[in-house]
N, C-alpha and C positions, 0 to 999 in steps of 0.2 A: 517566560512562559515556555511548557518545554511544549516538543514539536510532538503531535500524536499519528501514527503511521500507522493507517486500515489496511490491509489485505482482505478483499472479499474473494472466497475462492469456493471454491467447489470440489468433491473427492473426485481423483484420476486428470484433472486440469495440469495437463503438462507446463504450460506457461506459468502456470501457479506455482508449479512446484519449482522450476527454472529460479522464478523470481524471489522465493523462499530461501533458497542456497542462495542466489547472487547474493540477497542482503545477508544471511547470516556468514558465510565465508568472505563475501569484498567489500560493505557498507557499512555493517554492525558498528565493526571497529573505527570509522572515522567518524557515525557518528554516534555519541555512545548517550548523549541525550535526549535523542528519541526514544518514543515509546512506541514499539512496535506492537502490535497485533493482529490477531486472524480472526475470522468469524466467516463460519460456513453459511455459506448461501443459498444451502436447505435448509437451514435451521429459521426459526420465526423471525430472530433478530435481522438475520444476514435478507431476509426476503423483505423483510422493512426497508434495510438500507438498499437494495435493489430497487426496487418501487420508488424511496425516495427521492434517488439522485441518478432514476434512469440508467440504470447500467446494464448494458446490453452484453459483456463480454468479460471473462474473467480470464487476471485476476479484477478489479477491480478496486484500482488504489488508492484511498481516502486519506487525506494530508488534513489536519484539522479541519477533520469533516466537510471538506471540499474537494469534488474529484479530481484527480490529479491527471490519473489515467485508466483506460481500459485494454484491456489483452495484455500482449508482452510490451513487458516494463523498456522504456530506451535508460539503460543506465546515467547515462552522460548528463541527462535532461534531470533529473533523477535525483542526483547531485547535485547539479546547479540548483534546482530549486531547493532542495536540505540546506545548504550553506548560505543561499539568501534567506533564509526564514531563521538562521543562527545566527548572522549578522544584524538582528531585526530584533534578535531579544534583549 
């Protein structure tokens, strides 16, 4: 099963944006079968996923649609949990 990676974010969210470059310049490449994505959280979708999993702070990081984390990402944490859920498949 591969791993599905949420970013909920919002325009002008620096942490968002931070955590956007972290994964595409130091994460992407180690793990290259995740499925990343974004979804703006003014948009209908993105306000759903807010409301549903109480996210108070963006980015807000959704790991097969379980929150992982909110605000800025701790990379290290980040990680570890990507490579336990690869070892898991």
């Amino acid at each position: 099963m591969a791993v599905k990676l949420l970013e909920v974010t919002i325009p002008g969210c620096v942490a968002c944006a931070r955590f956007k470059k972290m994964w595409e310049e130091k994460m992407s490449k180690d793990f290259p079968d995740v499925e990343f994505t974004t979804i703006d959280a003014t948009e209908p979708g993105g306000q759903e996923l807010l409301m549903k999993h109480t996210i108070f702070a963006t980015p807000g990081i959704l790991i097969n649609d379980e929150v992982f984390s909110t605000g800025p990402v701790n990379e290290k944490k980040l990680r570890a949990k990507l490579e336990e859920l690869g070892n898991n498949s």
